[in-house]
C-alpha positions as CSV (number, residue, x, y, z in Angstrom):
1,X,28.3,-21.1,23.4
2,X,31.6,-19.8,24.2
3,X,33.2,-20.7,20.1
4,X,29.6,-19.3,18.5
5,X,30.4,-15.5,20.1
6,X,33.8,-15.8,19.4
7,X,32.8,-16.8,15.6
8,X,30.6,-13.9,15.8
9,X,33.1,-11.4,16.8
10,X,35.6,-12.3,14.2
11,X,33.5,-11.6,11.7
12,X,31.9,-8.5,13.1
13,X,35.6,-7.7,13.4
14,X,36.6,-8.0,9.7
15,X,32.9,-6.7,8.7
16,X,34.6,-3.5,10.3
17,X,37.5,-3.4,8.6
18,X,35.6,-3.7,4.9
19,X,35.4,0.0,3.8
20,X,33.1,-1.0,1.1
21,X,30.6,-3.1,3.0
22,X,30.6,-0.7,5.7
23,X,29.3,1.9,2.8
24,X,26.3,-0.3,1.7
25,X,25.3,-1.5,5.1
26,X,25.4,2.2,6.7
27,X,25.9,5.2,4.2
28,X,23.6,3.6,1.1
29,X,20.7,3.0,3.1
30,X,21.5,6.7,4.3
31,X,21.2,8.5,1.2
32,X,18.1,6.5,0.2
33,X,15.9,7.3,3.6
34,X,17.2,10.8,3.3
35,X,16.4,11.0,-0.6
36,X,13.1,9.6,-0.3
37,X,12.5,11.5,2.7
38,X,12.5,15.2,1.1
39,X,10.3,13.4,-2.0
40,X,7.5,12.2,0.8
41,X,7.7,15.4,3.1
42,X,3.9,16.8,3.9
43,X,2.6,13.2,2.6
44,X,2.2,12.8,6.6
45,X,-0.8,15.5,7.0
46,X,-3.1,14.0,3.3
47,X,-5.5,11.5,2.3
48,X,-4.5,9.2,-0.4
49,X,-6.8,6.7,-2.1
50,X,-5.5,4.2,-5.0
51,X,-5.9,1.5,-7.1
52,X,-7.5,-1.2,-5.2
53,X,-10.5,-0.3,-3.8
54,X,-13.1,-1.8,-2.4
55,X,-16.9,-0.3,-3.1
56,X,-19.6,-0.1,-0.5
57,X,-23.2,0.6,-2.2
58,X,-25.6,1.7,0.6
59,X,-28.6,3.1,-1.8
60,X,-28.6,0.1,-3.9
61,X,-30.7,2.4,-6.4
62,X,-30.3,1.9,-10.5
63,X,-28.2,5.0,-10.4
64,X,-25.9,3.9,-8.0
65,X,-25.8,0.3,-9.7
66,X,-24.8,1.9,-12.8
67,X,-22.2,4.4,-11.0
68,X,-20.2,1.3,-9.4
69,X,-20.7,-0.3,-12.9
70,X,-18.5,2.8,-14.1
71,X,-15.9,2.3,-11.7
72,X,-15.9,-1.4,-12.5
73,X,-15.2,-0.9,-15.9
74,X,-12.0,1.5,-15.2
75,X,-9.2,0.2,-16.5
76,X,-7.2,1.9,-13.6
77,X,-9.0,0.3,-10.7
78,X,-9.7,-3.2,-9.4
79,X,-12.8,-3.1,-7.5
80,X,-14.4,-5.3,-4.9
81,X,-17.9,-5.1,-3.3
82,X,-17.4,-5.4,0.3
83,X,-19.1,-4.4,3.6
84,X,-17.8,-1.8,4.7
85,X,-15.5,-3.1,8.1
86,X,-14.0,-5.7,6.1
87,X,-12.9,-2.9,4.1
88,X,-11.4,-1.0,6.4
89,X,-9.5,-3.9,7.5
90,X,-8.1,-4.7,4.4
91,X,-6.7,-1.5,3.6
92,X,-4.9,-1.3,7.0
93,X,-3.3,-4.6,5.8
94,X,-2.9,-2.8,3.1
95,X,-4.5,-5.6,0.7
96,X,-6.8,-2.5,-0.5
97,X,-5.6,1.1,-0.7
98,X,-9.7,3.0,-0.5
99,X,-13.2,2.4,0.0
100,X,-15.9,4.0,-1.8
101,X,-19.2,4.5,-0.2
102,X,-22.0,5.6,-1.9
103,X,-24.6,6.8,0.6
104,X,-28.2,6.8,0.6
105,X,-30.0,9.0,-1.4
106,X,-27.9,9.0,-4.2
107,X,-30.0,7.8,-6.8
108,X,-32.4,10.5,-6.3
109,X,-29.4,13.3,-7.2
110,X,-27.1,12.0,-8.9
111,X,-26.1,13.4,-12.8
112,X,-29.3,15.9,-11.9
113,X,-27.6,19.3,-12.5
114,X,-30.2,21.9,-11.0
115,X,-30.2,19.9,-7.8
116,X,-29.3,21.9,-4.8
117,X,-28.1,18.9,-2.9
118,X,-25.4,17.0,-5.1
119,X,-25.0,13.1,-4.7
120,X,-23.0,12.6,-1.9
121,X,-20.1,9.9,-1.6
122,X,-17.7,8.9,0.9
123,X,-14.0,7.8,0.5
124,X,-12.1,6.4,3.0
125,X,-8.4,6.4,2.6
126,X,-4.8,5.4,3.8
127,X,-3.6,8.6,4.5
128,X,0.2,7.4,4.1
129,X,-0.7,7.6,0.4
130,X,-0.7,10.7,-0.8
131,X,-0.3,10.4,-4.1
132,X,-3.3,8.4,-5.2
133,X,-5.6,10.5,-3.1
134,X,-6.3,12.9,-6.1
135,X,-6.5,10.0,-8.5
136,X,-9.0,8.1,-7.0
137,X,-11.3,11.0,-6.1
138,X,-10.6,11.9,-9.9
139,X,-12.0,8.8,-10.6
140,X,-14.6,8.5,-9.0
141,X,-16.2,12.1,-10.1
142,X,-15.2,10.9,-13.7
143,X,-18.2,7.9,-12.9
144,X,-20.1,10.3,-11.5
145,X,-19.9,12.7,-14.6
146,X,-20.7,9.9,-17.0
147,X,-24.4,9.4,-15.2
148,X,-25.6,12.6,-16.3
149,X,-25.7,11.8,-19.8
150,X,-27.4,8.7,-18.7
151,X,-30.0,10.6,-16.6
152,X,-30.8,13.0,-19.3
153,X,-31.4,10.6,-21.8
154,X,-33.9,8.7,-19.1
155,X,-37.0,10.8,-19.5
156,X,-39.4,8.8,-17.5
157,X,-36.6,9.5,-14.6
158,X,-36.6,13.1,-15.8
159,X,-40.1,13.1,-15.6
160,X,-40.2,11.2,-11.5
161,X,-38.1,13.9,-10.6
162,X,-39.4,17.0,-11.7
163,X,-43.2,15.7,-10.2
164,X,-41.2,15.1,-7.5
165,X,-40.0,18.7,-7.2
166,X,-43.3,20.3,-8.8
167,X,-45.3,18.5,-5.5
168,X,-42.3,19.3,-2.5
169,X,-42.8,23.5,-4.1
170,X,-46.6,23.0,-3.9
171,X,-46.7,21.8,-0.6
172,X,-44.2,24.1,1.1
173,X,-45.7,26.7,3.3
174,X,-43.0,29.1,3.2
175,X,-43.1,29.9,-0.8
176,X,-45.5,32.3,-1.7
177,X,-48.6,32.1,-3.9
178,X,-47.2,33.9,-6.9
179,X,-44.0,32.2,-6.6
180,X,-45.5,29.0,-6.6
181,X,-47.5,29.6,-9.5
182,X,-44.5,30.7,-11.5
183,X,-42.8,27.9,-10.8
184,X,-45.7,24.8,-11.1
185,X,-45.9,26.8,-14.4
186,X,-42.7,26.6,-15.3
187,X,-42.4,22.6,-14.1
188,X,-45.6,21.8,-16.1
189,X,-44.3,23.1,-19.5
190,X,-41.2,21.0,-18.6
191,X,-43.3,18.2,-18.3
192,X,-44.9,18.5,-21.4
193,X,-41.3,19.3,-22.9
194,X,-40.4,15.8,-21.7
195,X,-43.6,14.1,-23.0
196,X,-42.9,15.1,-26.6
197,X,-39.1,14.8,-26.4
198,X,-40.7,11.1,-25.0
199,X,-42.7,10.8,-28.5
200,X,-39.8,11.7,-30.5
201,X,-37.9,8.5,-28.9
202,X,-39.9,6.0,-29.8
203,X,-38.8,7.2,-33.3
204,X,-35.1,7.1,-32.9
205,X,-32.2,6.6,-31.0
206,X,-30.9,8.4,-28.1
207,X,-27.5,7.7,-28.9
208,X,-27.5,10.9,-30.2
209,X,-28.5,12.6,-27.5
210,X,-26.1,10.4,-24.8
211,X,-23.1,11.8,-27.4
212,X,-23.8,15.5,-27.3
213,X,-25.1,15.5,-23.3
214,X,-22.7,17.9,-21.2
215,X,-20.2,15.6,-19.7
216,X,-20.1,17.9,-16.1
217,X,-18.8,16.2,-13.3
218,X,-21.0,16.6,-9.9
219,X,-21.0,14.9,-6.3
220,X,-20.3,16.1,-3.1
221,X,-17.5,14.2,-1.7
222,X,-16.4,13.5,1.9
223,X,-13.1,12.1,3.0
224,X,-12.9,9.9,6.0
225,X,-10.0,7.4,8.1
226,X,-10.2,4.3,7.1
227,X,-7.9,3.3,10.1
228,X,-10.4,5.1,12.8
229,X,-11.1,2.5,14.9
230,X,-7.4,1.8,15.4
231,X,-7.4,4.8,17.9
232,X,-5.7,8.1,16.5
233,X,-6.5,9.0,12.9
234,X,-3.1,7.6,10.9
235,X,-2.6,11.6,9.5
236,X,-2.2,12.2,13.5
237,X,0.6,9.1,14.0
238,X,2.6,10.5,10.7
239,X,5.2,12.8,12.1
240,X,6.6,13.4,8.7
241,X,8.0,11.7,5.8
242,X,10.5,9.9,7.4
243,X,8.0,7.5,8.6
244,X,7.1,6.4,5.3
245,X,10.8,6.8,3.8
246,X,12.6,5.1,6.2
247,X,11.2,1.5,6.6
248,X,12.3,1.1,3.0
249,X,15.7,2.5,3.7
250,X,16.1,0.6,6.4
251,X,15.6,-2.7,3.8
252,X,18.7,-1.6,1.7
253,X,20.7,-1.6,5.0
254,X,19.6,-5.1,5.4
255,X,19.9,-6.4,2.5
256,X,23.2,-4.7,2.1
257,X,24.4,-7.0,5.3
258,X,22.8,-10.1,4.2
259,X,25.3,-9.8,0.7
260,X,27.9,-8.6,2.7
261,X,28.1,-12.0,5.2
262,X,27.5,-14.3,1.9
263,X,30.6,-13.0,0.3
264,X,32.7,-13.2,3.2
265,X,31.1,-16.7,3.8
266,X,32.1,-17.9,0.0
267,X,35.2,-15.9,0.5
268,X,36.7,-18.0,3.6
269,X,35.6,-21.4,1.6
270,X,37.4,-20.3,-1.4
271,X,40.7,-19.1,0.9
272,X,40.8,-22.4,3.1
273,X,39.6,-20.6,5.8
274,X,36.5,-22.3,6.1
275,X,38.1,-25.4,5.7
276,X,40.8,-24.4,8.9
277,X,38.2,-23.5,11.1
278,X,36.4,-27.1,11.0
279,X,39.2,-28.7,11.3
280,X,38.9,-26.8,15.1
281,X,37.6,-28.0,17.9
282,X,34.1,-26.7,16.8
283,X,31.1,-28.4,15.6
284,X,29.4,-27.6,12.2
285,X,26.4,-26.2,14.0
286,X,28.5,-24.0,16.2
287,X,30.3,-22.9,13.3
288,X,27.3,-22.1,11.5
289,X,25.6,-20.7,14.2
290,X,28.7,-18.1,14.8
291,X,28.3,-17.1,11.5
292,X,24.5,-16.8,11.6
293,X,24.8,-14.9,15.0
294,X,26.9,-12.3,13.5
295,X,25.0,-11.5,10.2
296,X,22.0,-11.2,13.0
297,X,23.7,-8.8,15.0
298,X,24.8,-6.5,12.5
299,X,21.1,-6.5,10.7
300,X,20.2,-5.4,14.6
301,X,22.4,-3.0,14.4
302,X,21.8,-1.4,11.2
303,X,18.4,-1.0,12.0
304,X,18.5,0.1,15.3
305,X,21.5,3.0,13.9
306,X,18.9,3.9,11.1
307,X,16.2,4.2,13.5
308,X,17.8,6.1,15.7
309,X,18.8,8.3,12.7
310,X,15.0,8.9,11.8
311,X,14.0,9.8,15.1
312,X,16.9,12.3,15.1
313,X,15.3,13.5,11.7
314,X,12.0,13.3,12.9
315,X,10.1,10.2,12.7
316,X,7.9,9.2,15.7
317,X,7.8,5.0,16.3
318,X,4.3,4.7,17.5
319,X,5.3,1.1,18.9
320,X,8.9,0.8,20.1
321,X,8.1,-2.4,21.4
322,X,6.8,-4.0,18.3
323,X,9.8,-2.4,16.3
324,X,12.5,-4.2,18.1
325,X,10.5,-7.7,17.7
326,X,9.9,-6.8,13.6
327,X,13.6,-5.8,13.9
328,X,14.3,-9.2,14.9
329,X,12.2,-11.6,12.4
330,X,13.4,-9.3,9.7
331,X,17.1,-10.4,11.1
332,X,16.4,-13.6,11.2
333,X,14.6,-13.8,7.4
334,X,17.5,-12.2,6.3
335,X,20.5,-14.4,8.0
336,X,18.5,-17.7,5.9
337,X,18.6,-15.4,3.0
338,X,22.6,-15.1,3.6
339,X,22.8,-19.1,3.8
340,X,21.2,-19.1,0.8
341,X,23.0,-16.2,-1.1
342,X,26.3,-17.8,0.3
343,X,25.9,-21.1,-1.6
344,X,25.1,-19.1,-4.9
345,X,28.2,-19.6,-6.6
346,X,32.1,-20.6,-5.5
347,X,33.3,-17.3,-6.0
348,X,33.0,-13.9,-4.7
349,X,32.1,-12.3,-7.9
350,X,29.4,-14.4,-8.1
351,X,28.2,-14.6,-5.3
352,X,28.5,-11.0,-5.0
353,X,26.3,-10.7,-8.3
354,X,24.1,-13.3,-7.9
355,X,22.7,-11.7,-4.8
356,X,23.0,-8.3,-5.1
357,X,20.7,-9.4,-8.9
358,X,18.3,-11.0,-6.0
359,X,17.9,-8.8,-3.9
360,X,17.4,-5.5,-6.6
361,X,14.3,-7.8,-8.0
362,X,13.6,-8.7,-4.1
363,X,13.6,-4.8,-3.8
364,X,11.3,-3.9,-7.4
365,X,8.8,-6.6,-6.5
366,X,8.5,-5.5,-2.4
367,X,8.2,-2.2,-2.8
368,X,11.5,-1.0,-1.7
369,X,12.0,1.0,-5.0
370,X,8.6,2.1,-6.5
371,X,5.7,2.4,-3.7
372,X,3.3,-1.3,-4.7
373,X,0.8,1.0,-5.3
374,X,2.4,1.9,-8.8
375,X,3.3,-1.2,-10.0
376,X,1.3,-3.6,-12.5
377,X,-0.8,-6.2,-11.3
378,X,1.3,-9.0,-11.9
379,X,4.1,-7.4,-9.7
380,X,2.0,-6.7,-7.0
381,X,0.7,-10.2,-6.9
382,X,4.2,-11.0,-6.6
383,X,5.2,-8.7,-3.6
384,X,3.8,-11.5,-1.6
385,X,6.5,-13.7,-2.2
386,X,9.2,-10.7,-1.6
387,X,10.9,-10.5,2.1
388,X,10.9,-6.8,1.3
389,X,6.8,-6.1,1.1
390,X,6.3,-8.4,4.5
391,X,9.5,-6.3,6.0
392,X,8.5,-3.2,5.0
393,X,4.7,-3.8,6.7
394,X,6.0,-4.9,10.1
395,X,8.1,-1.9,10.3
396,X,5.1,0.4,9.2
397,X,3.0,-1.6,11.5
398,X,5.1,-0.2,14.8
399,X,5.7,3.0,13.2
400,X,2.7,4.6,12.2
401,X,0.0,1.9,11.0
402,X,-0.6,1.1,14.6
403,X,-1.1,-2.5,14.2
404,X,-2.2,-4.7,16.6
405,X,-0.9,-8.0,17.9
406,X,-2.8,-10.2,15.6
407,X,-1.7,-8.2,12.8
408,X,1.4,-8.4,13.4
409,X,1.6,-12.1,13.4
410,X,1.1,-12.6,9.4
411,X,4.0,-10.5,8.5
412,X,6.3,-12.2,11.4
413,X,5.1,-15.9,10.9
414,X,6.0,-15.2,6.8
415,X,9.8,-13.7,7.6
416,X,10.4,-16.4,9.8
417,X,9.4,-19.2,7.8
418,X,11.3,-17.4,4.5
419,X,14.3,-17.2,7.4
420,X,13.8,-21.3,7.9
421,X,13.6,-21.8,4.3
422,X,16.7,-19.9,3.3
423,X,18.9,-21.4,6.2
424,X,17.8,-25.0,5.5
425,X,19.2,-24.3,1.3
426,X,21.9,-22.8,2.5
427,X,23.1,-26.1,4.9
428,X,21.8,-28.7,2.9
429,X,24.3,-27.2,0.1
430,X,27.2,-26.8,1.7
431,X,27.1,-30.1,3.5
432,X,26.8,-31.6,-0.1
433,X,29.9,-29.5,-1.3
434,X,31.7,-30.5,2.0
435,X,31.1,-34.4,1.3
């Protein structure tokens, strides 16, 4: 045990003394939490929806069948009928970004514009996503719009509703006589309106008239938590933008580290030095292992200096606990992705390229440069094989997400077995290059 640690501090020592690693794995990750910090400030305290959503019809009328048939056909959504708490679950796995629920009722108001009680519809939302939030409400009152061209060109509907109206006046106590009168009046010349306009169809097509409808945009919308049942609404757990800036930062420190141990790795195989210290009275394994121990340490210690950064800055860990064990499955993921890095090439400079190349398309396809939510399909398919994306949701997760145990374990279980993966390329290699 005694050779591993002293392994470890040799090259924590000459980490140290490497002006330009010590730039990447401390003042690069820096600038980017602080960048991205200022760009997400007042995200904390708003609702954001987004692209996959989930839809939840609860009036399971024809009008509601055709407004979820709207959002279906969308191009900028992907939407999934689901029950409602399955919903909810998914988006604080963030698998889904919003739920739509239409409530009951709708059918009987929706694209109606003299109604005094618009179509009602709920959204729940990952407030940590501001920016989507307007979209997806946009969205949804763009299906909502197109039903009233829909409505008005159904005259037997037109015709349900006003009887349905004509009989509620009628048999209200608190309208007077005359102003009852006036208005069956005015009702029954609407019905006969609707009875010719009814003949005229039969004659022609309403294509016409579903062309030159007004396209007005009407429903009563209500924003809830999706993550309510996880204790405090999520708006309540964001402190400020740091929370959502920094777990990405904190990936750039990483990944700075795990490039930075490869190319000192290569670097002492292509001096000799590699070579020297196994000719030592030192095992493989405890050589290995020193290195691996002090690419782990110095991940620890990037993210525990950037976390203590964003606390000075503001950001509130929900979960100090659950941060330090993420902190250490995301250390150990990334010392298998240094084995791996380190057997890349027999130089430095590639090496050097080859992983920094990696771990830029590691970053792109996880998340760590453009928020997943932005991205095309294909790439966020994709995030699930990036280190980054499972990273960056087990730091969320004991920041502000307020994951529970069970949730955590997907995340973990995925780093650890990328970690295993990594480590096992990176020693099968360089025993083959040794022999």
């Amino acid at each position: 045990m005694g050779s591993i640690i002293d392994i470890a501090r040799k090259d924590l020592k000459l980490l140290t003394r490497d002006k330009g690693a010590m730039f990447f794995l401390f003042a690069f990750p820096i600038m980017m939490g602080v960048f991205f910090g200022f760009i997400y400030q007042g995200m904390g305290k708003k609702s954001s929806g987004g692209i996959k959503i989930a839809i939840v019809d609860n009036d399971q009328s024809e009008m509601s069948g055709k407004f979820v048939e709207h959002l279906k056909a969308n191009e900028n959504l992907t939407v999934v009928e689901l029950p409602l708490e399955q919903a909810k679950q998914k988006i604080r796995d963030k698998d889904l970004v919003g739920v739509v629920v239409v409530t009951p009722g709708f059918g009987e108001n929706a694209g109606v514009l003299w109604s005094d009680q618009p179509a009602k519809i709920r959204i729940g939302k990952d407030p940590s996503r501001m920016a989507a939030s307007a979209m997806l409400e946009g969205y949804v009152m763009e299906s909502v719009g197109q039903l009233i061209p829909e409505r008005l060109s159904d005259v037997n509907s037109l015709r349900g509703t006003i009887e349905k109206q004509r009989d509620q006046i009628k048999n209200d106590p608190d309208i007077p006589a005359p102003s009852k009168l006036v208005l069956s009046t005015m009702f029954g010349s609407m019905l006969t309106f609707f009875e010719d306009l009814n003949a005229v169809q039969e004659d022609q097509s309403n294509e016409e008239i579903q062309e030159n409808a007004p396209s007005f945009q009407l429903a009563e919308i209500e924003s809830f938590d999706a993550f309510a049942k996880q204790g405090p609404a999520v708006q309540d757990r964001i402190k400020s933008g740091w929370d959502i800036s920094f777990p990405s930062a904190i990936l750039w420190g990483v990944m700075g580290c795990a490039s930075g141990f490869a190319i000192s790795l290569v670097r002492e195989r292509s001096r000799g030095t590699l070579m020297r210290l196994q000719t030592a009275p030192i095992t493989n394994t405890q050589l290995i292992a020193g290195k691996g121990l002090a690419c782990f340490t110095a991940i620890l210690a990037v993210v525990g200096f950037m976390t203590v950064l964003g606390i000075a800055l503001g950001m509130r860990p929900e979960q100090p606990l659950m941060l330090i064990i993420s902190a250490m499955f995301i250390a150990f993921c990334y010392v298998g992705i240094m084995m791996a890095m380190s057997v890349l090439g027999n130089s430095e400079e590639a090496v050097g390229g080859a992983g920094w190349a990696i771990n830029v398309i590691l970053a792109m396809f996880g998340g760590g440069m453009i928020p997943l939510l932005f991205l095309p399909n294909f790439m966020q398919t994709f995030s699930n094989f990036s280190p980054v994306a499972w990273s960056i949701l087990s730091l969320e997760g004991a920041i502000y997400r307020g994951f529970g145990f069970s949730q955590f374990l997907k995340p973990w279980g995925i780093l650890a077995a990328i970690g295993i993966f990594g480590f096992a390329i990176g020693i099968f290699v360089l025993q083959r290059k040794k022999s």
